[in-house]
FIKOLZA-1660 file (N, C-alpha, C; in steps of 0.1 Angstrom, whole numbers, plus 5000, padded with zeros to 4 digits):
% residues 189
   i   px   py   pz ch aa at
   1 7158 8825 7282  A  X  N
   1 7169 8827 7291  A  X CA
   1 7177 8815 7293  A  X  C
   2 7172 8804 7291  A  X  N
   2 7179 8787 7293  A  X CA
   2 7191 8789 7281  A  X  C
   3 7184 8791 7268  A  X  N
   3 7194 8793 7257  A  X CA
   3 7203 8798 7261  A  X  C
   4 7205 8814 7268  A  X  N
   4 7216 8819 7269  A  X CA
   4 7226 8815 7281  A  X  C
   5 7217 8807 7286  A  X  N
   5 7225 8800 7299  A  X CA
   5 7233 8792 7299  A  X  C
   6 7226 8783 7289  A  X  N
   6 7236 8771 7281  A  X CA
   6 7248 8775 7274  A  X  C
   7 7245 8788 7265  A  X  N
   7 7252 8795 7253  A  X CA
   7 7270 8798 7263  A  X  C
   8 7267 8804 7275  A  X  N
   8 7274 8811 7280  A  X CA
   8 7284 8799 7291  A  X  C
   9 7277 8787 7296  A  X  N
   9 7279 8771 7300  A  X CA
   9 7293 8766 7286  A  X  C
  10 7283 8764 7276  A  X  N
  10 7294 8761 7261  A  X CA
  10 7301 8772 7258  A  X  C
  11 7306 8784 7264  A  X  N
  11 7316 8792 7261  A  X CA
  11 7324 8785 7271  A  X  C
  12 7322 8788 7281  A  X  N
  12 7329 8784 7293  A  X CA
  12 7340 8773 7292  A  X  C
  13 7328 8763 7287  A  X  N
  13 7337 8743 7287  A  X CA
  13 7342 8749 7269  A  X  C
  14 7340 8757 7264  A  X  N
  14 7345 8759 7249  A  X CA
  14 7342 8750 7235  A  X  C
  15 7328 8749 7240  A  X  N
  15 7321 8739 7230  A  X CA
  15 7316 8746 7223  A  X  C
  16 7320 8762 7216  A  X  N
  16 7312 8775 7212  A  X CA
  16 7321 8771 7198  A  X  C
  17 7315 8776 7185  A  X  N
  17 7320 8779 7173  A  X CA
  17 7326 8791 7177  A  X  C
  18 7336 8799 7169  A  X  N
  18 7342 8813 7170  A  X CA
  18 7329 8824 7168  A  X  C
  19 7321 8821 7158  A  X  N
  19 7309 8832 7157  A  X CA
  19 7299 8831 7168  A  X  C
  20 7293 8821 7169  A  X  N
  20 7291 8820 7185  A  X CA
  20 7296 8823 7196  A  X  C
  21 7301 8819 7197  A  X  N
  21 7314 8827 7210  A  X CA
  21 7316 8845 7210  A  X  C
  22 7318 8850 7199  A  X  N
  22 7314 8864 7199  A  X CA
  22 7305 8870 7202  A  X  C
  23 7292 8860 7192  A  X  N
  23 7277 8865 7199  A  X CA
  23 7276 8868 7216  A  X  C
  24 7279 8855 7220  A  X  N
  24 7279 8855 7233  A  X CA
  24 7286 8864 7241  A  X  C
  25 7300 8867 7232  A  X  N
  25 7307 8876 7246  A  X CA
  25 7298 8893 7238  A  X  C
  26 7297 8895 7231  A  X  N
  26 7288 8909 7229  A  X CA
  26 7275 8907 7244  A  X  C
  27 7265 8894 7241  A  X  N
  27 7255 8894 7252  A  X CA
  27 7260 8900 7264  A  X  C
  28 7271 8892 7268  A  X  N
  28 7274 8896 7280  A  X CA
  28 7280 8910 7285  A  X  C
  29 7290 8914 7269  A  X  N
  29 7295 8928 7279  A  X CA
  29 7286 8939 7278  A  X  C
  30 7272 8932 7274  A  X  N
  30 7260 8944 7275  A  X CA
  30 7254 8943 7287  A  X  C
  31 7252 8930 7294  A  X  N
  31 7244 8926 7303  A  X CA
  31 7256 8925 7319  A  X  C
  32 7250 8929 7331  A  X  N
  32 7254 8930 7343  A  X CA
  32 7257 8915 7348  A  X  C
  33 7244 8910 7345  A  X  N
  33 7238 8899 7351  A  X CA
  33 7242 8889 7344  A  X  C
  34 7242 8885 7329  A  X  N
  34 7251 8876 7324  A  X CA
  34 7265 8878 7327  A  X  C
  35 7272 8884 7331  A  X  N
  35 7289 8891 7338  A  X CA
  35 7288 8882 7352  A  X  C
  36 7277 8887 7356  A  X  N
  36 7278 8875 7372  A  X CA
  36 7276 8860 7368  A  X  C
  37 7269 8859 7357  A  X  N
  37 7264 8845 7360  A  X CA
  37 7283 8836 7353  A  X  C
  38 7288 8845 7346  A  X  N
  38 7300 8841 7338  A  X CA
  38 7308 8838 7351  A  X  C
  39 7307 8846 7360  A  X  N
  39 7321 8844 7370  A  X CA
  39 7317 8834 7376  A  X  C
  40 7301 8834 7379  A  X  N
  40 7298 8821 7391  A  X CA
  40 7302 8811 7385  A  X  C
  41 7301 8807 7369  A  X  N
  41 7304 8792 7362  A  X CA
  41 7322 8795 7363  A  X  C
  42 7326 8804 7361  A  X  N
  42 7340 8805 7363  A  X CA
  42 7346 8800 7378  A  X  C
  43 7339 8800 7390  A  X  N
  43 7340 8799 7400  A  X CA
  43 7337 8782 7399  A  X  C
  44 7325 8779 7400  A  X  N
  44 7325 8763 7401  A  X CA
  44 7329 8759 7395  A  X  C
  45 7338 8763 7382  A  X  N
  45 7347 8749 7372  A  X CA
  45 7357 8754 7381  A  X  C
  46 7362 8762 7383  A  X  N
  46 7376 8761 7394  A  X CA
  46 7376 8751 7410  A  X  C
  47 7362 8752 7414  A  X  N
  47 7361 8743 7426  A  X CA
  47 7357 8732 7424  A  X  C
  48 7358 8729 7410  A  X  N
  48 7358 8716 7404  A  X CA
  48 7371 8707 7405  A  X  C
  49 7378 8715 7403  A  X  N
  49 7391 8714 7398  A  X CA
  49 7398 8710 7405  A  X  C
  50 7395 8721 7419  A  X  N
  50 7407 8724 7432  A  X CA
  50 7411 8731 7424  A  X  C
  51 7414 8744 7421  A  X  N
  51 7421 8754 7417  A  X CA
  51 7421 8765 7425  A  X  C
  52 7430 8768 7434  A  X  N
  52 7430 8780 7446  A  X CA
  52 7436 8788 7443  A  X  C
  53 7449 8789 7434  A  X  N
  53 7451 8803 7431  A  X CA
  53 7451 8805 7421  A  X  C
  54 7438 8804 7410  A  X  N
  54 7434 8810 7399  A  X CA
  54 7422 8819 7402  A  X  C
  55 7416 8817 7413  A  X  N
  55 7406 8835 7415  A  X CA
  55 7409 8846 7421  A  X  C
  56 7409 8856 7413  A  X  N
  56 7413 8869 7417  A  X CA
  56 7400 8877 7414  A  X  C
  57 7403 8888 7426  A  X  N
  57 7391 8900 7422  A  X CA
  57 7390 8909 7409  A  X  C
  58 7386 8912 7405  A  X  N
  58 7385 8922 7392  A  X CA
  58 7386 8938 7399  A  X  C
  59 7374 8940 7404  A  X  N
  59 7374 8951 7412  A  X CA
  59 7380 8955 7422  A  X  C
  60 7387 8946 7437  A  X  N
  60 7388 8952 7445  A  X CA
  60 7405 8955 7446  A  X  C
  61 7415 8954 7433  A  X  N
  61 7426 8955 7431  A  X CA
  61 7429 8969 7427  A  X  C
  62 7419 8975 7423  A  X  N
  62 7420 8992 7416  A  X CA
  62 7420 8993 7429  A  X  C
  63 7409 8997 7439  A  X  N
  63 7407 9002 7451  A  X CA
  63 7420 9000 7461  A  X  C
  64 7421 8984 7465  A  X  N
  64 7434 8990 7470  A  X CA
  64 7447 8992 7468  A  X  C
  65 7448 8992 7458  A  X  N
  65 7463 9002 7458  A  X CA
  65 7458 9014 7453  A  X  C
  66 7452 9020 7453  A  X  N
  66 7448 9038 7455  A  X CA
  66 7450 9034 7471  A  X  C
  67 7443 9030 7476  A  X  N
  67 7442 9032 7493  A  X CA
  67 7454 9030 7496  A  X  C
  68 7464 9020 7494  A  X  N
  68 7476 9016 7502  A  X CA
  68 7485 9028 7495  A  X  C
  69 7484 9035 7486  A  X  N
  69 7490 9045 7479  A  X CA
  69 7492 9058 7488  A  X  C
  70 7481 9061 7494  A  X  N
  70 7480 9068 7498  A  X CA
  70 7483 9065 7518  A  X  C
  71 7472 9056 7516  A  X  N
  71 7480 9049 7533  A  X CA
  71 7497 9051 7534  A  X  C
  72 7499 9046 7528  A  X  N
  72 7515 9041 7527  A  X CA
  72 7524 9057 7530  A  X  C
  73 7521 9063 7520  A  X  N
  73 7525 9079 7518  A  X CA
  73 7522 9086 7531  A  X  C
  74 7510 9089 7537  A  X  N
  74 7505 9095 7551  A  X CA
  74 7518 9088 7558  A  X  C
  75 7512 9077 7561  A  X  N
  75 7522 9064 7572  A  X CA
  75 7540 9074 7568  A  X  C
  76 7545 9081 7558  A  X  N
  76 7556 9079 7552  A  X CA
  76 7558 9092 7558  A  X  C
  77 7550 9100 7557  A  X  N
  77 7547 9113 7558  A  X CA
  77 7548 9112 7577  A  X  C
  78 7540 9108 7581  A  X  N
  78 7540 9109 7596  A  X CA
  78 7556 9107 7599  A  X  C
  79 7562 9099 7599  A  X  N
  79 7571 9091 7604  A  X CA
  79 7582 9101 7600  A  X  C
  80 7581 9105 7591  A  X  N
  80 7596 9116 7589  A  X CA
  80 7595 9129 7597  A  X  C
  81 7580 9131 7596  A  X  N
  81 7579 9141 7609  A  X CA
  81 7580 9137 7620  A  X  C
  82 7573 9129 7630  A  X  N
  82 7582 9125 7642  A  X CA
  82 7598 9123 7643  A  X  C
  83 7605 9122 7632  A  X  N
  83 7621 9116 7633  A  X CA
  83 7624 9130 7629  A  X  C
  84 7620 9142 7625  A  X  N
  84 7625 9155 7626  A  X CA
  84 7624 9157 7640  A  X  C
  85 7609 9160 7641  A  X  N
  85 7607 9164 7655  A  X CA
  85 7618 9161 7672  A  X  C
  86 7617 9146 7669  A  X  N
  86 7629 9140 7679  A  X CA
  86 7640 9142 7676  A  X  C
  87 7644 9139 7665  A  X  N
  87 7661 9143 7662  A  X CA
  87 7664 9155 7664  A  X  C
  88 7657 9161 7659  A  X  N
  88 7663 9178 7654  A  X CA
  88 7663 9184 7674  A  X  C
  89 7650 9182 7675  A  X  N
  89 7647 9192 7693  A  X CA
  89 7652 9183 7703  A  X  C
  90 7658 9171 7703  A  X  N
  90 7661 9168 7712  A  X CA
  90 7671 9174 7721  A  X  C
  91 7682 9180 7710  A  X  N
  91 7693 9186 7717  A  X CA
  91 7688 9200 7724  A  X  C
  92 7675 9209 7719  A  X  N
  92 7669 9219 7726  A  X CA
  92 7659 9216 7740  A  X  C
  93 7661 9202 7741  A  X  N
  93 7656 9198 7751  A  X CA
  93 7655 9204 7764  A  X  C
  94 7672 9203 7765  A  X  N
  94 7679 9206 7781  A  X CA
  94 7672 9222 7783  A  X  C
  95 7677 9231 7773  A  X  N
  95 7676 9243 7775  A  X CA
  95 7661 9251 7781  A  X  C
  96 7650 9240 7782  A  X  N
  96 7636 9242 7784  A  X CA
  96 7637 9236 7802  A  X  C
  97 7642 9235 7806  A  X  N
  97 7653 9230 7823  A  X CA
  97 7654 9242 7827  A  X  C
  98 7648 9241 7842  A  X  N
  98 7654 9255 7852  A  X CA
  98 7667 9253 7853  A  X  C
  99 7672 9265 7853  A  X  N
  99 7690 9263 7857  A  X CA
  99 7693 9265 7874  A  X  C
 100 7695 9258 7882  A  X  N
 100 7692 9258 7894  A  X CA
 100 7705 9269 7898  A  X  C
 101 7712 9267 7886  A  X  N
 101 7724 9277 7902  A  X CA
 101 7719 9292 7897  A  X  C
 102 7716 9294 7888  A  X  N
 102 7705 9311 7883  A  X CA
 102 7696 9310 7895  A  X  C
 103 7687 9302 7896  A  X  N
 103 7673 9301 7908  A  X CA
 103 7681 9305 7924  A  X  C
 104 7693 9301 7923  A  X  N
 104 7701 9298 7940  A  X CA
 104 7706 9314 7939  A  X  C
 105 7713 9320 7927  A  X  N
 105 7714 9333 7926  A  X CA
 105 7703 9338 7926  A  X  C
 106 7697 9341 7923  A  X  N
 106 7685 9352 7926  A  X CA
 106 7679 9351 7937  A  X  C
 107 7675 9336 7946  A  X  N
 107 7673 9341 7958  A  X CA
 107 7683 9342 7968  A  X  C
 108 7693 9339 7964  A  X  N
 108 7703 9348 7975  A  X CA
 108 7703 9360 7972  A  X  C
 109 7699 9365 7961  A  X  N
 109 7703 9384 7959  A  X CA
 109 7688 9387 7966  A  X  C
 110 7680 9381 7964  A  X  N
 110 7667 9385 7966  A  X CA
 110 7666 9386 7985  A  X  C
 111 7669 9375 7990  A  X  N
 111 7672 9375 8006  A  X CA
 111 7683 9381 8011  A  X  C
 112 7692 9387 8004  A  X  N
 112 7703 9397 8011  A  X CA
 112 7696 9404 8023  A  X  C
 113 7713 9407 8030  A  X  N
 113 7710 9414 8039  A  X CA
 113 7706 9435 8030  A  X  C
 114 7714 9435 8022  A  X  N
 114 7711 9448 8015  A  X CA
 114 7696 9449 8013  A  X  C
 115 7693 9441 8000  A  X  N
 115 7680 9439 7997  A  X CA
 115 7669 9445 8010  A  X  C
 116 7673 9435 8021  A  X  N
 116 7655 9436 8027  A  X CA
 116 7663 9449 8034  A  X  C
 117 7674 9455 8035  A  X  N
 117 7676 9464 8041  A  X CA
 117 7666 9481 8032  A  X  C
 118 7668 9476 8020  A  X  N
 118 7663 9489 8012  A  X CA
 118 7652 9489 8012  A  X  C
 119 7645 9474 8009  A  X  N
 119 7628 9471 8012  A  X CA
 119 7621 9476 8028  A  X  C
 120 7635 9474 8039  A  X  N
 120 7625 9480 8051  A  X CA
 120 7623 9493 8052  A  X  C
 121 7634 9499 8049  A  X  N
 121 7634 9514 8047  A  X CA
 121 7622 9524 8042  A  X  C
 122 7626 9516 8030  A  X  N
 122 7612 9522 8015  A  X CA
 122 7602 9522 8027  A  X  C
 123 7596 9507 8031  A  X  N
 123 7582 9505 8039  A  X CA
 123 7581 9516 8055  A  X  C
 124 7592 9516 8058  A  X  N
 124 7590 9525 8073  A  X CA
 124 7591 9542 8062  A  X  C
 125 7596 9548 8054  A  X  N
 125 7597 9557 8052  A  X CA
 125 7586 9561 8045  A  X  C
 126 7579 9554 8036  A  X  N
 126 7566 9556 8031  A  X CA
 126 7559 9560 8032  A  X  C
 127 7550 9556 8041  A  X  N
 127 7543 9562 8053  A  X CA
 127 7539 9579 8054  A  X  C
 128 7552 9580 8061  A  X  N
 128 7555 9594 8069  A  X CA
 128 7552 9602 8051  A  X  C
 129 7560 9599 8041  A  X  N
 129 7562 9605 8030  A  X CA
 129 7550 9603 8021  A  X  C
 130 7538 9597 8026  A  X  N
 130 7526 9601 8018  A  X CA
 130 7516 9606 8023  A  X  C
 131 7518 9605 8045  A  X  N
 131 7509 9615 8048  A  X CA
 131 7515 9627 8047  A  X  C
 132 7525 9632 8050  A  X  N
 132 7529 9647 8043  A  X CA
 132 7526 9649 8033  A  X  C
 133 7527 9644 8022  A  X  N
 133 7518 9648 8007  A  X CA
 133 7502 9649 8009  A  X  C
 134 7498 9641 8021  A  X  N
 134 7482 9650 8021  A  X CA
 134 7483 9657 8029  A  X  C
 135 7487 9657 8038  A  X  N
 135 7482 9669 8049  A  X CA
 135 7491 9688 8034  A  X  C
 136 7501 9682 8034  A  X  N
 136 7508 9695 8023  A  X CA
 136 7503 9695 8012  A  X  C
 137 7495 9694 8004  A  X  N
 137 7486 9698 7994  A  X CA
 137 7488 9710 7984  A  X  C
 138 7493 9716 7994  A  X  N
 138 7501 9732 7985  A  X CA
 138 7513 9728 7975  A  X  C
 139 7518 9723 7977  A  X  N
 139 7533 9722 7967  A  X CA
 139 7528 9710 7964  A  X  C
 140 7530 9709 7951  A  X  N
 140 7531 9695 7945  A  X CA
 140 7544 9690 7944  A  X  C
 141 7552 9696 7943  A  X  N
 141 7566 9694 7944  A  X CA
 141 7572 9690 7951  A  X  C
 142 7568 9690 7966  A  X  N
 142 7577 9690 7977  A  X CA
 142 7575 9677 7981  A  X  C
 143 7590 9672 7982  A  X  N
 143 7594 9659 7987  A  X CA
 143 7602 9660 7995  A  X  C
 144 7602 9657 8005  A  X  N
 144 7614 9653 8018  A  X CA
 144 7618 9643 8020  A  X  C
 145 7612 9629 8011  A  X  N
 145 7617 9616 8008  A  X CA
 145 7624 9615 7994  A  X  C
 146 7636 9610 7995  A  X  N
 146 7641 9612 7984  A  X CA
 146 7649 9598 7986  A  X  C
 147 7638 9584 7980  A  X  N
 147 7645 9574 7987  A  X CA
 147 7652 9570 7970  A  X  C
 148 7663 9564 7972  A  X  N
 148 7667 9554 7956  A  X CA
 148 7663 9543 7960  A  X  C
 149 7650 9537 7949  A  X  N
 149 7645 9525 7946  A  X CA
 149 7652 9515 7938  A  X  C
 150 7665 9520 7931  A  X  N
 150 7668 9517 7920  A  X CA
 150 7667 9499 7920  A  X  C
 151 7673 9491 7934  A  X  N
 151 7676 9483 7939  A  X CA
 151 7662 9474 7939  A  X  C
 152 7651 9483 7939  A  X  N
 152 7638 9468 7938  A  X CA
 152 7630 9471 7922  A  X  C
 153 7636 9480 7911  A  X  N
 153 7628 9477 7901  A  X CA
 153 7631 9489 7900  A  X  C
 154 7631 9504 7905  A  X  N
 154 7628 9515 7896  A  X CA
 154 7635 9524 7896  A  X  C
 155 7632 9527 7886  A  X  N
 155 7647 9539 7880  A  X CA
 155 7641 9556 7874  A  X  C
 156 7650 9564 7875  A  X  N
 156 7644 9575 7871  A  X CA
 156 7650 9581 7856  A  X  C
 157 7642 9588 7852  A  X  N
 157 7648 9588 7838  A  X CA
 157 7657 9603 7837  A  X  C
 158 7667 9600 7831  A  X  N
 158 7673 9612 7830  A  X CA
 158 7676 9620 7818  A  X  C
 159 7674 9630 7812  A  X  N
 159 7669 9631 7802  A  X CA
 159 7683 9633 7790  A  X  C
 160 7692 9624 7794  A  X  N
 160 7706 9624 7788  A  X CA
 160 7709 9610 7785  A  X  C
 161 7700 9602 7788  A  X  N
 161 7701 9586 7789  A  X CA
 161 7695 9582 7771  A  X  C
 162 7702 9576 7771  A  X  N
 162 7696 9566 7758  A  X CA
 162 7689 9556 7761  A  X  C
 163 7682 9550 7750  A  X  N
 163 7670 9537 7756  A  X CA
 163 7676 9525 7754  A  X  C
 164 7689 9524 7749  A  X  N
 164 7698 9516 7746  A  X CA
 164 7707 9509 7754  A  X  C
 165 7708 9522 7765  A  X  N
 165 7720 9522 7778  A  X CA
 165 7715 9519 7784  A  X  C
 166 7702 9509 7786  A  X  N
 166 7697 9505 7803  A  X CA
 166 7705 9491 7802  A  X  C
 167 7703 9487 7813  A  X  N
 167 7709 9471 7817  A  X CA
 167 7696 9462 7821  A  X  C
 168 7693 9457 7813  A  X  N
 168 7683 9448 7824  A  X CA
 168 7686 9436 7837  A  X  C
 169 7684 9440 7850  A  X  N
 169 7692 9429 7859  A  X CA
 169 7679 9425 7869  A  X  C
 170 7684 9418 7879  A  X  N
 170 7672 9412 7891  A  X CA
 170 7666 9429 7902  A  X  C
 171 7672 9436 7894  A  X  N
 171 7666 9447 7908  A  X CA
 171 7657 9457 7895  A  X  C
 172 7657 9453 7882  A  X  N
 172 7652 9464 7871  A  X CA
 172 7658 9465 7860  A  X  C
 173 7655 9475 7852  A  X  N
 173 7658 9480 7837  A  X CA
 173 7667 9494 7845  A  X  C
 174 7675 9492 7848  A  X  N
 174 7687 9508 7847  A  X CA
 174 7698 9505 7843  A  X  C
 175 7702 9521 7841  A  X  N
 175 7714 9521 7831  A  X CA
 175 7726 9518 7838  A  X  C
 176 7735 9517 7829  A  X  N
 176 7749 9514 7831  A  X CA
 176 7756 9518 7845  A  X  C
 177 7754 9530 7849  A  X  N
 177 7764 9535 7863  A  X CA
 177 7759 9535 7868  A  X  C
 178 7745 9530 7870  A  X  N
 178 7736 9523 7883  A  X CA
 178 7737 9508 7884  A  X  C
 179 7741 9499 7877  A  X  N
 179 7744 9489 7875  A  X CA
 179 7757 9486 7882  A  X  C
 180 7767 9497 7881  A  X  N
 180 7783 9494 7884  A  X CA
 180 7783 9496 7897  A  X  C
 181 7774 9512 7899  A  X  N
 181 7773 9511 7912  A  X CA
 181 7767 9497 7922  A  X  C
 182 7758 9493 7917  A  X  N
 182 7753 9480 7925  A  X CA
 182 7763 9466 7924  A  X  C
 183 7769 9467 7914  A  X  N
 183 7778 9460 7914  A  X CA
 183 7790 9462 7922  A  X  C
 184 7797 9473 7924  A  X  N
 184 7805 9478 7934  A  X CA
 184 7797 9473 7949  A  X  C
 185 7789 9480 7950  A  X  N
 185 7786 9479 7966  A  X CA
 185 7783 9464 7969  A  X  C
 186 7781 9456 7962  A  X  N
 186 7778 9440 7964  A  X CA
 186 7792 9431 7961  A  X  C
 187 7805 9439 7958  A  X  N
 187 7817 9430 7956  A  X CA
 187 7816 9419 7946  A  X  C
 188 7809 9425 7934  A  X  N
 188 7809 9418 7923  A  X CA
 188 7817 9425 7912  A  X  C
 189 7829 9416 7906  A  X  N
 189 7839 9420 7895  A  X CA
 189 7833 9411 7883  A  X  C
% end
């Protein structure tokens, strides 16, 4: 083992004949351990020297540039998505905002004097109009309340209507000349 220690010493300082020197580099690219022992003598003739930027890694130069390759790309990849994301939605921002003078309209339609006027009605007429439906039991038909809800949500269907011709508004889904009508009676053009 000394022989080859020395063999691989006089490669190094180049005190090797050329056939020797082959021998030797065959030993080594068989052996692990003669590979280390080459870099350690490679290492102390450099710190002999002072030679600081003649050692470089063998191995850990593959590794990272696959890693930074891929780091780099993610990193490249994130960042154009965030600069979509911000750029592009920012202007859809606003639109995700209560609109306050909509909010001020509806509770003024909602607190009208009409409004709670139809809502007290419906509630005092109710009443009377569903104990009559039990105590009268015989007609299923018969109604003596014949209130228009149209004004808090409900509409009746009429079998000439299309499903196309409703309006959707703050009092319901009805159609057109119930719409104009509420619009008439509220002094809205």
């Amino acid at each position: 083992m000394d022989n080859i220690e020395e063999k691989i010493s006089a490669l190094y300082d180049g005190e090797l004949s050329d056939t020797e020197a082959d021998e030797v580099l065959m030993m080594i690219g068989n052996d692990i351990n003669l590979q280390n022992k080459l870099s350690k003598y490679a290492l102390m003739s450099s710190a002999m020297r002072q030679q600081k930027n003649n050692i470089q890694s063998i191995t850990s130069s593959r590794r990272s540039k696959k890693f930074n390759f891929w780091f780099s790309n993610s990193i490249t990849a994130a960042a154009a998505v965030l600069i979509t994301f911000f750029a592009i939605n920012q202007f859809d921002l606003n639109r995700m905002g209560e609109d306050l003078s909509a909010k001020n309209q509806i509770n003024i339609a909602v607190n009208s004097k009409e409004a709670k006027d139809t809502a007290s009605r419906a509630e005092e007429n109710l009443v009377d109009h569903v104990l009559q439906v039990i105590n009268n039991q015989q007609n299923d038909n018969m109604t003596s309340y014949n209130v228009d809800l149209r004004n808090v949500g409900y509409t009746r269907n009429s079998p000439n209507s299309r499903t196309y011709s409703r309006v959707l508004t703050l009092y319901g889904n009805i159609d057109q000349k119930s719409a104009l009508e509420i619009a008439n009676s509220i002094n809205i053009k």
